[in-house]
C-alpha positions as CSV (number, residue, x, y, z in Angstrom):
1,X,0.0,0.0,0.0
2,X,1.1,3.5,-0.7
3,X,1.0,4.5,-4.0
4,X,3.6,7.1,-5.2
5,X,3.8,10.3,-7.6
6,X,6.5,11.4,-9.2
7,X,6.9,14.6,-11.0
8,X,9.3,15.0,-13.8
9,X,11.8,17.6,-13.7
10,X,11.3,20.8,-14.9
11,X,8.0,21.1,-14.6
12,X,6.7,22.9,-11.6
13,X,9.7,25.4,-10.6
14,X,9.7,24.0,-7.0
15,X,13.1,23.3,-6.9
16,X,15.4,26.1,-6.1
17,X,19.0,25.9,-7.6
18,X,21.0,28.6,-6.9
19,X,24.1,29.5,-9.4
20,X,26.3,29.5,-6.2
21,X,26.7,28.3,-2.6
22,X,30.0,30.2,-1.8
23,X,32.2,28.7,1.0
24,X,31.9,25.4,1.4
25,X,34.1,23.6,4.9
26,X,31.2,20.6,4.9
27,X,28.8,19.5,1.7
28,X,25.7,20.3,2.6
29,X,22.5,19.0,0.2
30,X,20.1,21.2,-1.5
31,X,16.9,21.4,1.4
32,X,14.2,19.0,0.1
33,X,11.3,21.1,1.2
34,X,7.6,19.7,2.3
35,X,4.6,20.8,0.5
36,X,1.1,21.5,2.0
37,X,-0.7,18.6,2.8
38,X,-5.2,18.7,3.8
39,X,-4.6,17.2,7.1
40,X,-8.7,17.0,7.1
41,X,-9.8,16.2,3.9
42,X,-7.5,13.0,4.2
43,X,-8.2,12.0,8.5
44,X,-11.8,13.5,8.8
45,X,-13.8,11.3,10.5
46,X,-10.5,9.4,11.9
47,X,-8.9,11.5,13.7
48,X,-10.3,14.3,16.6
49,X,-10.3,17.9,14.8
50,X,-8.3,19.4,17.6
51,X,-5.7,16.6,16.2
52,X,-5.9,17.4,12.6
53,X,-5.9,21.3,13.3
54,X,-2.7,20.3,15.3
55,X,-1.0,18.5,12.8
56,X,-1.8,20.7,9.9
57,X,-0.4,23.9,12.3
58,X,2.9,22.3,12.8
59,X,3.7,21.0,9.5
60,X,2.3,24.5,7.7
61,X,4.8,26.1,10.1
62,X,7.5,23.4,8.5
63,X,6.7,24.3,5.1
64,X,7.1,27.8,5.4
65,X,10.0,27.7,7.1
66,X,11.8,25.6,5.3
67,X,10.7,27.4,2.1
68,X,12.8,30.5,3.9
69,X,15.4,28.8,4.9
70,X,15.9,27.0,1.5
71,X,16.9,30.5,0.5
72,X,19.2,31.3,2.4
73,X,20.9,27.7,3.5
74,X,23.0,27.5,0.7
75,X,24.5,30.7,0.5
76,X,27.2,31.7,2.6
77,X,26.4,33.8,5.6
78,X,27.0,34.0,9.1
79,X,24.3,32.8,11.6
80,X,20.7,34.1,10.8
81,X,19.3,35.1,14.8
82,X,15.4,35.8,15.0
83,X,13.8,38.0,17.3
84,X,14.2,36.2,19.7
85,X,18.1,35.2,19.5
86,X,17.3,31.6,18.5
87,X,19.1,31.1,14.7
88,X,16.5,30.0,12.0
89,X,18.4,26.9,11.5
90,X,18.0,26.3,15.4
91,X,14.0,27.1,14.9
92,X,13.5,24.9,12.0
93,X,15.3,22.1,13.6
94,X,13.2,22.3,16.6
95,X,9.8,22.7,14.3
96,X,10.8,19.2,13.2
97,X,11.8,17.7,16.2
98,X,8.2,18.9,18.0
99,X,6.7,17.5,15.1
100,X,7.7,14.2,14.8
101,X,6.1,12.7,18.0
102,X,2.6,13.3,16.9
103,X,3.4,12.6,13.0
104,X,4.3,8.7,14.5
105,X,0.7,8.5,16.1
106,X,-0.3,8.1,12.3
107,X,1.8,4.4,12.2
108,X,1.7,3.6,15.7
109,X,0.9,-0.1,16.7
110,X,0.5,-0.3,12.0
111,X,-2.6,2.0,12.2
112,X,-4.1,2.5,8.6
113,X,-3.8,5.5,8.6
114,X,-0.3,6.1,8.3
115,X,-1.6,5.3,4.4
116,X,-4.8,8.2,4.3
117,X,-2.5,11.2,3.8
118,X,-0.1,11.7,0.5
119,X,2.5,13.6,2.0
120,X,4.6,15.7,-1.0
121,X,8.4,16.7,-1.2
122,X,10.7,18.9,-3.3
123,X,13.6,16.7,-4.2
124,X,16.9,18.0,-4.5
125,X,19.4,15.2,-5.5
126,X,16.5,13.5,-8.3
127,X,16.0,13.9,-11.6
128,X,12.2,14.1,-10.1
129,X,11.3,17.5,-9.3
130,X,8.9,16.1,-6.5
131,X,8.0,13.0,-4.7
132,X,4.3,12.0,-3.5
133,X,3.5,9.3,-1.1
134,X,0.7,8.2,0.6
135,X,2.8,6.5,3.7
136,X,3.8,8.2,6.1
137,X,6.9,6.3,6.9
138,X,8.1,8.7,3.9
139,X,7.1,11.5,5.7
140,X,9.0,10.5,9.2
141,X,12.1,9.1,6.5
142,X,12.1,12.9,4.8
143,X,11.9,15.0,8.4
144,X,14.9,12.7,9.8
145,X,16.8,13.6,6.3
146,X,16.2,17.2,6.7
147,X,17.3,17.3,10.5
148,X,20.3,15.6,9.0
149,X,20.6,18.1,6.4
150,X,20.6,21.2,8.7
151,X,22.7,20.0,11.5
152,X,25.7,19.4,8.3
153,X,24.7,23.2,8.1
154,X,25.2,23.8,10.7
155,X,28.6,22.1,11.1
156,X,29.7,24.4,8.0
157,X,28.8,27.5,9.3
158,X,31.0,27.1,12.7
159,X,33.8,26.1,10.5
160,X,33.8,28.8,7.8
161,X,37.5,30.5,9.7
162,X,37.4,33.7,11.1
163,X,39.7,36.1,11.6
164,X,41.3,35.2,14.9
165,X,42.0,37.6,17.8
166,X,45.3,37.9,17.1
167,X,44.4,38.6,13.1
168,X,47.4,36.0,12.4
169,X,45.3,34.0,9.5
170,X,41.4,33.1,9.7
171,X,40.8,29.8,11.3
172,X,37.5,27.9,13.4
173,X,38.4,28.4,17.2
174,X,38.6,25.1,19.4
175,X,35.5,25.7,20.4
176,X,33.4,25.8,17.4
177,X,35.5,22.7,16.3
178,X,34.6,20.8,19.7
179,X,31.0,21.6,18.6
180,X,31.0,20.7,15.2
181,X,32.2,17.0,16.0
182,X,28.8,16.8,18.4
183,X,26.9,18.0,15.4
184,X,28.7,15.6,13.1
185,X,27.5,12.6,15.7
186,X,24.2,14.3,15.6
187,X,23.6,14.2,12.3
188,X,25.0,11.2,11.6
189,X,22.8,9.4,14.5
190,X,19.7,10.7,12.5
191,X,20.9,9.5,9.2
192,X,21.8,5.8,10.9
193,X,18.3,5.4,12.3
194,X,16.5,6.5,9.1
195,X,18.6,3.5,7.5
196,X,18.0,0.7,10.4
197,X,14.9,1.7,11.7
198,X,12.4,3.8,9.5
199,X,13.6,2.0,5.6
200,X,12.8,-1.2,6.5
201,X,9.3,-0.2,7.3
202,X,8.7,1.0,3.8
203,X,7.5,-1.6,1.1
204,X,10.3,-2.9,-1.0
205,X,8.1,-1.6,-4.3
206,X,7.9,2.4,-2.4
207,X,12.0,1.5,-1.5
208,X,12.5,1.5,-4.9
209,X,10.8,4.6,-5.7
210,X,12.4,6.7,-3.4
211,X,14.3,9.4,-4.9
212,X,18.2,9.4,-5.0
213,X,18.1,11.8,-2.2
214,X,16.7,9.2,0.0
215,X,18.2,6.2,-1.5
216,X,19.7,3.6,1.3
217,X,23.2,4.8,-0.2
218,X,23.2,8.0,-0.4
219,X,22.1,8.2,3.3
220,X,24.7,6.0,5.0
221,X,27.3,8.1,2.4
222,X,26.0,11.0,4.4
223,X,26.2,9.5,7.7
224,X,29.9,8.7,7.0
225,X,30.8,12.0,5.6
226,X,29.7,12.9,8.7
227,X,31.7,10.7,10.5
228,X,34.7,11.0,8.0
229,X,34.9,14.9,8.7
230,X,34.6,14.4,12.4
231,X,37.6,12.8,12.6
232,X,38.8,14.9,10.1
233,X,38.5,17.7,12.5
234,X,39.9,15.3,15.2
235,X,43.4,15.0,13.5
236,X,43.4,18.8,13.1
237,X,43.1,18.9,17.3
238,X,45.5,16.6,17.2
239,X,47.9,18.6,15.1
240,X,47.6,21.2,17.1
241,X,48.3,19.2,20.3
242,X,52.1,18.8,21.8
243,X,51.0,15.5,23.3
244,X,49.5,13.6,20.4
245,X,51.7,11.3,18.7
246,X,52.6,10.0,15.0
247,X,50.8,6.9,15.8
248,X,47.5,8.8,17.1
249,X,47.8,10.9,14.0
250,X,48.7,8.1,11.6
251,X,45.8,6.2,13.2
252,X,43.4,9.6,12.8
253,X,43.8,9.7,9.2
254,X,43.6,6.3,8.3
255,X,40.1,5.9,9.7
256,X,39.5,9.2,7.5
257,X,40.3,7.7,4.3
258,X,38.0,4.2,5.5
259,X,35.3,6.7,6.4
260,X,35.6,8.2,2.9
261,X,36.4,4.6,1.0
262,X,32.6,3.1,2.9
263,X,30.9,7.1,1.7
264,X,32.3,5.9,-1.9
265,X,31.4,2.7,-2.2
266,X,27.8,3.8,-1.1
267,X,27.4,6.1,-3.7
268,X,29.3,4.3,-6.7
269,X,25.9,2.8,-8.4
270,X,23.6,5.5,-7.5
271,X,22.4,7.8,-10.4
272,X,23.8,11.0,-9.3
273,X,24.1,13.4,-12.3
274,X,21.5,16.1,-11.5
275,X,23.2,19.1,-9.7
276,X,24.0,18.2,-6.0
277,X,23.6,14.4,-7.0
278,X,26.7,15.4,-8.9
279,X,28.6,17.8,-6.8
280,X,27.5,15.3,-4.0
281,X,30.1,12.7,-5.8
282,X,33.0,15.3,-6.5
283,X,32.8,15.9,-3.2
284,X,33.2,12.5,-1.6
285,X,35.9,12.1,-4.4
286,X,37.4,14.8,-3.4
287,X,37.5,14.3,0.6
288,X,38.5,10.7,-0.2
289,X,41.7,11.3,-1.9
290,X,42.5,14.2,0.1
291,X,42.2,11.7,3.2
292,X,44.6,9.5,1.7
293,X,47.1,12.2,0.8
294,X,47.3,12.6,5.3
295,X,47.6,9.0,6.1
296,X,50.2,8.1,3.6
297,X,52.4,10.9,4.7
298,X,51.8,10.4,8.6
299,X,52.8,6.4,7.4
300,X,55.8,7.2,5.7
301,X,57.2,9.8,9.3
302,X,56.3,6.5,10.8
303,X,58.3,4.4,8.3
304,X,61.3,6.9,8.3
305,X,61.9,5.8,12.5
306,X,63.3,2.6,11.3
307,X,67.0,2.1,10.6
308,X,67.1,0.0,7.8
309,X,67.4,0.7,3.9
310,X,64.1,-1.2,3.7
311,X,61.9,0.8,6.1
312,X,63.6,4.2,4.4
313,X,62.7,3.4,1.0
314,X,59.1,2.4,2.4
315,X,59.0,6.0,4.1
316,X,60.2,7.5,0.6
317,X,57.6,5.5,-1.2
318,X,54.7,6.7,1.0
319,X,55.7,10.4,1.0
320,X,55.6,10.4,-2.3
321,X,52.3,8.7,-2.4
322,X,51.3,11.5,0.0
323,X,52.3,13.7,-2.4
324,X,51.1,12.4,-5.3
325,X,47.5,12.5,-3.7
326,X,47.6,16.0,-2.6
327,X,48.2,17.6,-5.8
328,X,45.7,14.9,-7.4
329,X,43.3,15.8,-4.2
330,X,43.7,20.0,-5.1
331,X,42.7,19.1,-8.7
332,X,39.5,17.0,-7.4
333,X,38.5,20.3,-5.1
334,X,38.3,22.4,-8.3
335,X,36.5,20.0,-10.0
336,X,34.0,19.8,-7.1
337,X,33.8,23.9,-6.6
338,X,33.5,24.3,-10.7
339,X,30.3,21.7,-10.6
340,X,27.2,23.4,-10.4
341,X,26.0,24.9,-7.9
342,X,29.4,26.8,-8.1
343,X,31.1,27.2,-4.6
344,X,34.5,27.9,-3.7
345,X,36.5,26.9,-0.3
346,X,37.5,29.0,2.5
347,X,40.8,30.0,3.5
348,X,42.8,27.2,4.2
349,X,43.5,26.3,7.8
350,X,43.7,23.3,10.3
351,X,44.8,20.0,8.6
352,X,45.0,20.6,5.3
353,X,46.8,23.7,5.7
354,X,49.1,22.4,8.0
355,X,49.6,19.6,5.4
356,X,49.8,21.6,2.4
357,X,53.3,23.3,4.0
358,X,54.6,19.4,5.3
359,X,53.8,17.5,2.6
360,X,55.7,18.9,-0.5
361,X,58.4,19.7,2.2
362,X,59.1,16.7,4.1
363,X,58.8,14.4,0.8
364,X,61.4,16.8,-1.1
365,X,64.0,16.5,2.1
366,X,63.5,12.7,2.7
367,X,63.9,11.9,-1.2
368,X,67.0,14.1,-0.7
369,X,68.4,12.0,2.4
370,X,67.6,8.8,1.1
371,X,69.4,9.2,-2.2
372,X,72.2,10.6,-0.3
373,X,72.3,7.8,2.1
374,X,71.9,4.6,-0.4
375,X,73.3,6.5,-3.4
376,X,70.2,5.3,-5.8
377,X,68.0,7.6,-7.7
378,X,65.2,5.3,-8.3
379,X,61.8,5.3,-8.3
380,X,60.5,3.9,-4.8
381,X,57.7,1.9,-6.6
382,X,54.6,0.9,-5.1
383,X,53.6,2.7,-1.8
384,X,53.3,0.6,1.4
385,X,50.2,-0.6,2.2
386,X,47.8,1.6,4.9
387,X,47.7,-0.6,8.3
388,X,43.9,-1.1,8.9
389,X,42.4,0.5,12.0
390,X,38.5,-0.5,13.2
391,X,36.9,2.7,13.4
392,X,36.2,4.4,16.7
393,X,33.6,7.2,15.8
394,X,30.2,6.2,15.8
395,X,26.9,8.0,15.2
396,X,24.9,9.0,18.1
397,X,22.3,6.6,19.3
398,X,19.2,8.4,17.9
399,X,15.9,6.5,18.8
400,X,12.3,7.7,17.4
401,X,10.6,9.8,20.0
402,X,6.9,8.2,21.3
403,X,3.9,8.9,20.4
404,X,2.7,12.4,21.4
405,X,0.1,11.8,24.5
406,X,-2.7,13.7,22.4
407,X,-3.1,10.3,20.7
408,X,-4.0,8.7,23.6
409,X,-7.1,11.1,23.8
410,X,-8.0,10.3,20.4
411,X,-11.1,7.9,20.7
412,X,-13.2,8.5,17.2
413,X,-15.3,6.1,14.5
414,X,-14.4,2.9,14.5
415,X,-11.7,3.0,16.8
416,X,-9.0,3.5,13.8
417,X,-6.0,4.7,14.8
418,X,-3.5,3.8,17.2
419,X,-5.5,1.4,18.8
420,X,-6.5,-0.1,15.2
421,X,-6.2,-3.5,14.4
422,X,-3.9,-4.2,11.9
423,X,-5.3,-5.5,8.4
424,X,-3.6,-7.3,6.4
């Protein structure tokens, strides 16, 4: 049950696509925004009227907000503050989050009436221009994708650099890093329960028919971006730290590039070639190889402690992979900025632009040594292979609120609703 519309591209001019995003520190997805739905045309009769009234208020309030904040989400700009001090990314996520305890009264205990609404949304990553389903595990599936969607928002916003107190070079303070790994965790907890708990409760046939934006894929490749640029932002702390080690380092990048390698794989079969499908898929490229250009070159340092001819020419090897990868990963960022939307990246800091000074450096000096030492000139060959760490970051545990208690007073005709027997 649960038939499905989809609306060809082009057609309706729902879908916003801006020329350009401007500075982009974490790939953020085009907002797929909710249209209205007739709460009581489709539950009259099923469902109290102070219920529908309250349903239809919260999700009107969703669908015009997120219509403004579409706007404005991907364009650069510092944090947007209402009137009352609260930013509109804070507002919207908290729109959603009071909404989705009394949206899951409508498939509680398999009521039938999670399949009496059709519940519409703009899509962003599909070649549809809109989505329609009359399920309303869709709905809960497309609110846990956009609270996804605006926590990676708001990631990027606190770490655009700024100017630091001591107007040195623009950079995201300790702080606002800190925070951004809890809203990496955040996001990616949403992302992992849409994917274990809320897909399987689809039919396979509406599975199917899900647009690319809310394909099984893309959405773990979003909860391991997540993950990926968490630790990402880990090896930068750790750069900046006298007390962490090579090995901590090493070990930091490394689970980087597996984070990037799983985000990859997710997406390699997908049909990504409309807009942010596509920039989506630079971008993972992009992060991927740039992740590999760290660990090799932490490797090789690591390498270069041993005192034989062997281990050195293993070091030189894995600099120069290190190297090789950075100037491949710099061409992979243009490529990614050029795809449309056009963006551009921010003034480098942390680890990249610590590694961006050490990496052409250190390989240069320890080719240098190593010719000097063994009195060879030759091309190291293949690069070592990266030692295989199990990954430590995990998303938060993000469980489905219940049921908003207004359900409980929700005694109508026949009984349907949560207390509904299930038909088969």
């Amino acid at each position: 049950m649960g038939c499905l519309v989809s609306t060809p591209k082009d057609t309706g001019g729902n879908r916003r696509r801006p020329g350009s995003i401007g500075e982009v520190s974490v790939y953020v997805p085009g907002l797929r925004i909710p249209k209205p739905v007739d709460f009581s045309q489709s539950l009259s009769g099923h469902v109290s009227k102070t219920l529908v009234e309250r349903l239809t208020a919260m999700r009107t309030r969703i669908v015009v907000m997120a219509g403004q904040e579409a706007l404005t989400i991907t364009r650069t700009r510092r944090k947007t503050t209402t009137q009352h001090g609260r930013s509109t990314l804070a507002d919207l996520h908290q729109a959603l989050e009071d909404y989705l305890p009394v949206l899951l009264g409508l498939v509680s205990d398999g009521s039938q009436l999670q399949f009496k609404v059709q519940f519409i949304w703009v899509n962003q990553e599909d070649d549809a221009e809109e989505t329609a389903m009359f399920n309303a595990w869709y709905e809960v599936l497309s609110v846990l994708h956009l609270m996804a969607v605006l926590s990676l928002s708001q990631a990027n916003l606190l770490l655009l650099p700024r100017t630091s107190a001591d107007f040195y070079q623009p950079k995201a303070s300790e702080g606002s890093r800190r925070g951004s790994i809890d809203i990496f965790l955040k996001a990616a907890g949403y992302l992992d329960c849409a994917v274990r708990h809320v897909l399987p409760r689809l039919p396979s046939e509406l599975r199917r028919n899900l647009p690319v934006d809310l394909a099984e894929g893309v959405l773990r490749a979003l909860c391991l971006q997540a993950l990926g640029q968490g630790v990402d932002i880990q090896l930068g702390m750790a750069i900046d730290s006298t007390k962490a080690t090579l090995a901590v380092k090493r070990r930091l990048a490394c689970e980087m590039v597996k984070y990037w390698q799983q985000a990859q794989d997710n997406l390699m079969n997908l049909p990504l070639s409309n807009g942010w499908g596509e920039k989506h898929r630079h971008f993972v490229k992009w992060k991927y190889v740039e992740a590999k250009a760290a660990a090799y070159y932490y490797h090789g340092l690591i390498l270069d402690e041993g005192n034989t001819e062997k281990s050195h020419g293993m070091a030189v090897a894995a600099l120069q992979a290190a190297d090789e990868y950075f100037e491949e990963s710099k061409k992979a960022c243009e490529v990614f900025n050029a795809a449309h939307p056009l963006s551009r990246n921010p003034p480098l800091w942390g680890t990249m632009k610590y590694l961006s000074e050490k990496i052409p450096k250190d390989t240069s000096s320890k080719v240098r040594i190593n010719r000097d030492l063994y009195s060879h000139e030759k091309n190291m060959g293949t690069p070592p292979t990266l030692p295989d760490f199990a990954l430590a970051l995990k998303p938060n545990e993000y469980q489905l609120p219940p049921v908003d208690p207004s359900w409980n007073e929700n005694v109508q005709l026949g009984h349907i609703g949560t207390n509904e027997v299930k038909r088969g």
